[in-house]
C-alpha positions in Angstrom: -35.3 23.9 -69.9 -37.7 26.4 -68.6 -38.3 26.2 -64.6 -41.2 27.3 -62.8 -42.2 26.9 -59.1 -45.5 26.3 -58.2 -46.8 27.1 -54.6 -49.8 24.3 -54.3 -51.1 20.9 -55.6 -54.1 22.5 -56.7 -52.0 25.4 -58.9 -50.4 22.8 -61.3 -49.9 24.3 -64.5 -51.9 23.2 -67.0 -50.5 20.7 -69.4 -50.1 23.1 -72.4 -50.7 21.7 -76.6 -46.8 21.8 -77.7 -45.8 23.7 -80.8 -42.9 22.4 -81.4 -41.1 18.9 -82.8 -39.9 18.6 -79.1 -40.8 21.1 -76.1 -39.7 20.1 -72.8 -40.9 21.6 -69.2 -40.3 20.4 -65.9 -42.4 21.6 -62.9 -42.0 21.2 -59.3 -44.6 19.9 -57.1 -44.9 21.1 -53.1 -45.8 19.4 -50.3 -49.7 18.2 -50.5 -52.2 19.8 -48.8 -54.4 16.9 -48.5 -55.1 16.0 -44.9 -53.6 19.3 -43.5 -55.6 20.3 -39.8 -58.4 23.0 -40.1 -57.7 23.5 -36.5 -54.3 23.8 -34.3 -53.9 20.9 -32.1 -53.8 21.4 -28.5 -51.8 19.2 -25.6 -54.3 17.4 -24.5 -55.5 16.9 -27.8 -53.0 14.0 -29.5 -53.9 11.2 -30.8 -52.1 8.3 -28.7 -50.8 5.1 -31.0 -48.9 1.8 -30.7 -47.5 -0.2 -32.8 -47.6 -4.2 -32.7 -44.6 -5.8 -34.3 -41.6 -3.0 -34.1 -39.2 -4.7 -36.5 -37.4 -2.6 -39.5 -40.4 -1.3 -41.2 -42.2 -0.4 -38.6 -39.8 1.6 -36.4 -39.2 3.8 -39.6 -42.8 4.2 -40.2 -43.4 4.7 -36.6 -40.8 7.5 -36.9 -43.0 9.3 -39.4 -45.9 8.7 -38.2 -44.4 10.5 -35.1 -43.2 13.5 -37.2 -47.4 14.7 -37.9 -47.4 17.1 -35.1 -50.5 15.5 -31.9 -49.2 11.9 -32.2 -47.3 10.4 -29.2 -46.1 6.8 -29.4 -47.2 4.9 -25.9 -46.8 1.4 -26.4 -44.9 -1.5 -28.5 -45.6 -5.0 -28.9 -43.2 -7.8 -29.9 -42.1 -11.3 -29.5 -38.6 -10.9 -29.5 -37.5 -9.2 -25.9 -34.8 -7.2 -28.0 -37.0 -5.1 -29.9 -38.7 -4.1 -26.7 -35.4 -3.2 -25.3 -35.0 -1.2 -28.8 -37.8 0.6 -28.8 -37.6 1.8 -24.7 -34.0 2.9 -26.1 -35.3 4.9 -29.3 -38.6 6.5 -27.8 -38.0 6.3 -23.8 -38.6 4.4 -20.9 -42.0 5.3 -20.5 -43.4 3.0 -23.6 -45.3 0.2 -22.3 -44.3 -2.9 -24.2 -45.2 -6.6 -24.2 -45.3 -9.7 -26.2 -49.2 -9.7 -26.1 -50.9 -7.4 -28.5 -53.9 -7.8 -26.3 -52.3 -6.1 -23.8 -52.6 -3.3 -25.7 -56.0 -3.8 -26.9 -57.2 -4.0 -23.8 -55.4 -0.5 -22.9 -58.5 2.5 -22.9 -56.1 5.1 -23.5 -54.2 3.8 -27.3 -56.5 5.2 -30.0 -55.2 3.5 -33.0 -52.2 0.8 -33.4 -49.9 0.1 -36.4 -49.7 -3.1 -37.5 -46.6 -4.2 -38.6 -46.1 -7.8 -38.1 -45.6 -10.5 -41.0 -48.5 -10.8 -42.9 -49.9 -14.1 -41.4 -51.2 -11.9 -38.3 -52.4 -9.0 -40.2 -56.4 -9.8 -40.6 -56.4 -11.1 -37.0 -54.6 -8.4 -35.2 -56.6 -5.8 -37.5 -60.0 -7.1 -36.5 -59.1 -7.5 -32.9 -58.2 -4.2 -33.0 -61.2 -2.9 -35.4 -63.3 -4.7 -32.2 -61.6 -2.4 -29.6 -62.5 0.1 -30.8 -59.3 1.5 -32.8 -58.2 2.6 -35.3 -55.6 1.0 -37.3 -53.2 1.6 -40.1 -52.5 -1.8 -41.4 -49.1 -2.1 -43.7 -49.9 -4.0 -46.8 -51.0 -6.6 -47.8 -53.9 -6.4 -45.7 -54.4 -10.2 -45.8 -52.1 -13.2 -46.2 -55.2 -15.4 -47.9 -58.1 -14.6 -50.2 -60.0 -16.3 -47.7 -59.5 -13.3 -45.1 -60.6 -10.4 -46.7 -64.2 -9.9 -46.5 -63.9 -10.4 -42.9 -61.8 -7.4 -42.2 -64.4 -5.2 -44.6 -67.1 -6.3 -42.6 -65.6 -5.6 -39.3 -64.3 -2.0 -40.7 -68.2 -1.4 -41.7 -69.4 -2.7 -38.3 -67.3 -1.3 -36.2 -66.7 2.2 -38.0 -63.3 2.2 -37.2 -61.1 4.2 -39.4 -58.8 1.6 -41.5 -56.1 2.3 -43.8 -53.4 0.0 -45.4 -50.1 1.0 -45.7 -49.3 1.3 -49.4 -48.4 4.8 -49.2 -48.9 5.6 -53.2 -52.5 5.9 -53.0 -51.1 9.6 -50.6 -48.1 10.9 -52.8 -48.6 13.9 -54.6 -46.2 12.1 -57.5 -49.7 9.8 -58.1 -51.9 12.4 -57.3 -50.4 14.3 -60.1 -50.3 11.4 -62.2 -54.1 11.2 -61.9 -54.8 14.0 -62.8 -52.8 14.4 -66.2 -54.1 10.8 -67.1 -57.6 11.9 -66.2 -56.8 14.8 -68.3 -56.3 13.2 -71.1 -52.7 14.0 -71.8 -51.5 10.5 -73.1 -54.9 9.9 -75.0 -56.4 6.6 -74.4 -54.7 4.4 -72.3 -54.2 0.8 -73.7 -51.4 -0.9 -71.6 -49.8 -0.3 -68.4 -45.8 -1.7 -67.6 -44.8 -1.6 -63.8 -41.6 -3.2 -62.8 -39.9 -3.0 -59.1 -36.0 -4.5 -59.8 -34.0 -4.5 -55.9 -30.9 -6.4 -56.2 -29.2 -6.4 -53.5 -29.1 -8.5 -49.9 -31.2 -6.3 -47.9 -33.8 -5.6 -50.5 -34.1 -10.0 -51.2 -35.2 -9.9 -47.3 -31.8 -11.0 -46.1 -32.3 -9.2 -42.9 -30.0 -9.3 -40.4 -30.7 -12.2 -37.3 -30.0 -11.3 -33.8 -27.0 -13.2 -32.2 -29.1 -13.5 -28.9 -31.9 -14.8 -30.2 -33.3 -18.0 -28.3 -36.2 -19.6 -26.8 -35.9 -17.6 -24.0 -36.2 -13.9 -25.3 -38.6 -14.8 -28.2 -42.1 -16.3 -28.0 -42.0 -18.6 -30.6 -45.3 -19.5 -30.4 -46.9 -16.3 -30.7 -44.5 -15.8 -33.5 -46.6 -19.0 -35.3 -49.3 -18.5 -34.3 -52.0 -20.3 -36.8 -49.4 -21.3 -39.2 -47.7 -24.5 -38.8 -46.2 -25.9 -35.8 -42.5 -26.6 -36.3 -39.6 -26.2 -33.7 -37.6 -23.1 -33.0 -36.2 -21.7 -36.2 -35.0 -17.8 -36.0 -34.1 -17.6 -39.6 -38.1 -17.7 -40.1 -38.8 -15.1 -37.8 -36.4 -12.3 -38.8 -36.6 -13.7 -42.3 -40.4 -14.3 -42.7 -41.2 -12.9 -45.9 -39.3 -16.1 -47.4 -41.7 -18.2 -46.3 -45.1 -18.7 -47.6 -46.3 -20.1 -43.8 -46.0 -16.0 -42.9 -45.5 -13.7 -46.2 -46.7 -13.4 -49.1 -43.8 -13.1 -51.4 -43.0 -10.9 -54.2 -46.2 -10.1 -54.7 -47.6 -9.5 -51.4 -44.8 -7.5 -50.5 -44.1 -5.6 -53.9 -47.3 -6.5 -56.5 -49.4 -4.9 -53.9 -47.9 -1.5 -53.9 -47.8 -1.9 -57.9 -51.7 -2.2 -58.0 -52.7 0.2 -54.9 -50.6 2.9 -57.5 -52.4 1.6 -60.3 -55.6 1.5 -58.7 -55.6 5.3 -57.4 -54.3 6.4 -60.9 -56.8 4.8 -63.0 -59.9 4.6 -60.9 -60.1 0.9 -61.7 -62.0 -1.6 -58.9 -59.2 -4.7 -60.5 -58.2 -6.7 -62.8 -60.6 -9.9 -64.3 -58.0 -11.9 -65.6 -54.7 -12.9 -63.4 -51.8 -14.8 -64.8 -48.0 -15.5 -63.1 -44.6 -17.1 -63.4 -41.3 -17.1 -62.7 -38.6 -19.0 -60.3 -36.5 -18.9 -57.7 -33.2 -17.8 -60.0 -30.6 -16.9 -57.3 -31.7 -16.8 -54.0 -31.5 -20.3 -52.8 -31.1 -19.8 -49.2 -33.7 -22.2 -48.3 -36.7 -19.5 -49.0 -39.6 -20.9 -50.6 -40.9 -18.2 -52.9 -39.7 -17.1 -56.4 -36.9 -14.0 -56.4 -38.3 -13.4 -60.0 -42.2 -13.2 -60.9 -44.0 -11.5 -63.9 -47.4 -10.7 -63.9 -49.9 -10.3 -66.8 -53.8 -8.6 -66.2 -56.6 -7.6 -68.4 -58.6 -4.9 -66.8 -61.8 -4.6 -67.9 -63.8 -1.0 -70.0 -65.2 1.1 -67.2 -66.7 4.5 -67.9 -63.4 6.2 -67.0 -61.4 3.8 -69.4 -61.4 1.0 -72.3 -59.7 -2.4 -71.7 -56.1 -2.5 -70.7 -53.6 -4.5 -70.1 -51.1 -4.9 -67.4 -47.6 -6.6 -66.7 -46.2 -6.6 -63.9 -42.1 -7.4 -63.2 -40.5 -8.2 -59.8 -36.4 -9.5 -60.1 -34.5 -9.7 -57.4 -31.7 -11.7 -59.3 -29.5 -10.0 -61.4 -26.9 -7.4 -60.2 -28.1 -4.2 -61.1 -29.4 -1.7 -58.6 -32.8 -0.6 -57.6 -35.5 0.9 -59.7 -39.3 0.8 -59.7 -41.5 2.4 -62.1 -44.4 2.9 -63.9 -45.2 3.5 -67.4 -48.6 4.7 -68.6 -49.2 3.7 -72.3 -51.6 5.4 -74.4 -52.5 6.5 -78.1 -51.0 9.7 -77.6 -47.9 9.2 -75.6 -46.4 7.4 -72.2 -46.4 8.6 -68.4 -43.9 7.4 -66.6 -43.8 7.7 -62.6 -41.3 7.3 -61.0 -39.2 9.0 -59.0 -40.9 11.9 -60.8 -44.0 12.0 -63.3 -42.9 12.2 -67.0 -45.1 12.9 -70.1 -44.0 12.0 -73.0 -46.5 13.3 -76.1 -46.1 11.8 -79.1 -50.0 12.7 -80.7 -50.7 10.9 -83.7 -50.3 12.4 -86.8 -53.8 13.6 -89.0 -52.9 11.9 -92.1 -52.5 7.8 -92.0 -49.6 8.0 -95.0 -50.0 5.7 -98.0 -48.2 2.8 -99.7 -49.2 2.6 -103.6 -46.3 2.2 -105.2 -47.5 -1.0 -106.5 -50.3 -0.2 -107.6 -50.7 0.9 -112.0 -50.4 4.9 -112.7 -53.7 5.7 -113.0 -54.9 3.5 -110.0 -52.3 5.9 -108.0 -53.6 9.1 -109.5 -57.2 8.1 -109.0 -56.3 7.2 -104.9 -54.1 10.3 -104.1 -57.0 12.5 -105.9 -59.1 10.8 -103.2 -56.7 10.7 -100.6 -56.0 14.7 -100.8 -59.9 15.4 -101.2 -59.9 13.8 -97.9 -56.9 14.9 -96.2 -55.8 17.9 -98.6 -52.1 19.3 -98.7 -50.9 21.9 -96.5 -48.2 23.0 -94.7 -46.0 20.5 -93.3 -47.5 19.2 -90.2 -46.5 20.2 -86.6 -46.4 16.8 -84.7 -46.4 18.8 -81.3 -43.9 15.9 -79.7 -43.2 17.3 -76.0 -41.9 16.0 -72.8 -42.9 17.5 -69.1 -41.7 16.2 -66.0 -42.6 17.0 -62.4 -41.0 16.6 -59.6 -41.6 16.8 -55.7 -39.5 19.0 -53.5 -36.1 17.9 -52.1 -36.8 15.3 -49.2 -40.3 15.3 -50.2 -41.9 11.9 -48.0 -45.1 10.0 -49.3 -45.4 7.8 -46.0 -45.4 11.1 -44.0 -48.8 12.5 -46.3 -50.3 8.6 -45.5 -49.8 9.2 -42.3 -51.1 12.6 -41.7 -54.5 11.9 -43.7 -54.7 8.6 -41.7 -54.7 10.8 -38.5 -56.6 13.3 -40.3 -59.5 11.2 -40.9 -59.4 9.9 -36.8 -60.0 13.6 -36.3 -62.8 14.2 -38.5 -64.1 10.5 -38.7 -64.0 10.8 -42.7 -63.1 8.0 -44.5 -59.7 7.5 -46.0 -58.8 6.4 -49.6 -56.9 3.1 -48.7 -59.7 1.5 -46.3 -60.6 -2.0 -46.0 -62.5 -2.3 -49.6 -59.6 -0.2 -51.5 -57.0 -2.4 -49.6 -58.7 -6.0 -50.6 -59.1 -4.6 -54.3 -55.4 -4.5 -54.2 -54.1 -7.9 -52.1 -56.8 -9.7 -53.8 -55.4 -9.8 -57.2 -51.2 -9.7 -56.0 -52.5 -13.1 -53.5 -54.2 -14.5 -56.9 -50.7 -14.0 -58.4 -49.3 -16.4 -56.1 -51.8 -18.8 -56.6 -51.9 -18.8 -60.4 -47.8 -18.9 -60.4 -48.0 -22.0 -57.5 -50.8 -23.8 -58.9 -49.7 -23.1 -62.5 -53.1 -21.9 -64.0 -55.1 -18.8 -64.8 -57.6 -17.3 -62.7 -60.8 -15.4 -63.8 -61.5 -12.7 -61.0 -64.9 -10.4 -60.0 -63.1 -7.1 -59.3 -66.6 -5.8 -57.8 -67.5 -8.7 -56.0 -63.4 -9.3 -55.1 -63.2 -12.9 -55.2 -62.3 -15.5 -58.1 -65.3 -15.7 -60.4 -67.4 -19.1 -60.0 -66.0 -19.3 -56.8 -68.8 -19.1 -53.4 -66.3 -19.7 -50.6 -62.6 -17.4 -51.3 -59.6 -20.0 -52.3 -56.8 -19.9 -50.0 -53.9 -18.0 -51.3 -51.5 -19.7 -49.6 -52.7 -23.0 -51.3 -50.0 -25.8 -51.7 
């Protein structure tokens, strides 16, 4: 297998025409350039953040977000006491923390705030924020309901405030690459797309762990609710909230979404126009209320980068295996798959379509192979020019870490980033019409431009019962 190092995203080699039955190449990708500073950054020139809702998540992407050099962490928000304690313990004693995120908003000297709290809080906290004038980097999906989503593009627009969603795909040089060579034309025409996240084990079904102290006293349970339902102190909800449809989004909030903000930034596509779901809850019956299995069928529409395709989507949670999550690119002249790196796999069709006249008299076959060969005449045997690349990203290579530093690239230069409010609605919009078409068992019609369900004047509710 030949090796060869390349010293920039923009110095890929170029996908070469195989010669051979089966040629196989494997390049290395460095760290992306996009985002990088035209300009060293100066002490009293970082960009000051806080982040609202500092559970699991969000205390690792906080930690990366703290790794692009000018960014200093200054205040947490919570409504559990003990992650307060947490964070002073992690990042210092000088954090300011609260259970109030409008603490924080009303603080002059935060310039932009992660949000990281369930997903039932994510529109409001985002255009609180938006209206405070900061930024925000919003983990994904960007809204709970349907119904939410024009709201936080229109505040982004308003306001000007730089927005991104946390579906860090639409940033790796892995889909950046895969982009490209699709773009490129290296698998032909695409025709289907297969992407399937399987994450088997306790952690990765959201059995997080629940805090031994936590009571009525160190967690403001009410704030926790917040619009949803009123019910009485239940911690399994909080620590455990993507289980619940009240505060989460399920499967496909929490896994469908990254599937088509990949999707999305490889393709060029605004969304799908057809959305169809099923599956069950198979093994996880620990009182959740959302399926541990879901499968996902789309028809995405021709644009001028791309005929009609198809998409299925898998999530599975239930059998035993490990974890995996991938993506297969279909087309007429091979597959690319991305995962943990970018495979193409070229399989061009041959020149000649072949023939089947054995059953046909003598002279019929003699009269259609003297046609056949004036058509396609004989040569020498034909070269299919089967080949397999793969590329790879360096050794501890971090796609949240490239999100990040474009996100804080763009409050620098007041550009706009990729994932912003529309980007981020083209994505939740059609994972949230998953849930509805697998909870109200029916098909839904969707206007990827417009990003609502077709017919429809006022957005559905995607957390319909």
């Amino acid at each position: 297998m030949k090796n060869s190092r390349i010293t920039s995203r923009r110095s890929f080699i170029k996908l070469a025409a195989a010669s051979t039955v089966a040629a196989s190449t494997s390049h290395h990708i460095l760290a992306s350039e996009l985002g990088k500073q035209d300009r060293p950054i100066s002490a009293n020139d970082k960009i000051r953040i806080a982040t609202i809702g500092i559970g699991d998540r969000a205390s690792a992407i906080t930690q990366t977000a703290l790794r692009v050099p000018g960014v200093e962490l200054v205040a947490v928000a919570d409504v559990y006491d003990g992650r307060l304690i947490r964070a002073k313990e992690v990042w210092g004693n000088h954090l300011f923390t609260t259970r109030d995120y409008r603490e924080i908003l009303a603080k002059s000297d935060i310039d932009a705030v992660i949000i990281g709290t369930p997903d039932h809080w994510h529109a409001k906290i985002s255009t609180d924020a938006m209206n405070a004038r900061k930024d925000v980097y919003c983990e994904k999906p960007m809204v709970q309901d349907l119904s939410e989503g024009h709201a936080v593009i229109e505040v982004a627009q308003k306001t000007k405030r730089i927005f991104q969603v946390g579906s860090q795909r639409v940033s790796s040089i892995l889909y950046q690459k895969g982009k490209e060579l699709l773009a490129a034309g290296a698998i032909g025409q695409l025709n289907m797309i297969e992407a399937w996240w399987d994450r088997n084990s306790a952690i990765g079904a959201w059995q997080y762990s629940i805090p031994p102290d936590a009571s009525p006293q160190n967690i403001d349970w009410e704030r926790f609710l917040g619009h949803a339902p009123k019910r009485p102190f239940e911690p399994i909800r909080l620590f455990r909230w993507r289980n619940y449809r009240d505060y989460g989004t399920g499967v496909a909030g929490d896994l469908f979404v990254h599937l088509f903000s990949g999707m999305h930034y490889v393709t060029g596509s605004l969304g799908p126009t057809r959305v169809m779901a099923t599956g069950g809850l198979r093994y996880w019956n620990d009182g959740r209320d959302v399926p541990d299995v879901m499968l996902g069928l789309c028809d995405y529409p021709q644009t001028k980068n791309h005929p009609a395709f198809n998409l299925f989507l898998k999530i599975n949670f239930a059998d035993g295996g490990g974890e995996t999550n991938e993506f297969r690119f279909i087309g007429s002249e091979g597959v690319m798959t991305i995962g943990s790196n970018v495979t193409v796999a070229r399989k061009p069709r041959p020149k000649e379509p072949g023939y089947t006249i054995d059953t046909f008299p003598k002279a019929v076959q003699e009269q259609f192979l003297k046609e056949y060969r004036a058509k396609y005449p004989a040569g020498k045997p034909e070269l299919r020019g089967n080949s397999v690349e793969t590329y790879s990203a360096p050794s501890g290579y971090n796609d949240t870490l490239d999100h990040f530093t474009n996100f804080f690239a763009a409050m620098r230069s007041r550009q706009p980033v990729i994932e912003d409010a529309v980007f981020g609605f083209r994505a939740a919009g059609p994972a949230l019409l998953a849930n509805l078409s697998y909870f109200n068992n029916r098909i839904y019609e969707w206007d990827p431009e417009a990003i609502k369900i077709k017919g429809e004047v006022k957005p559905q509710a995607s957390g319909s019962k």
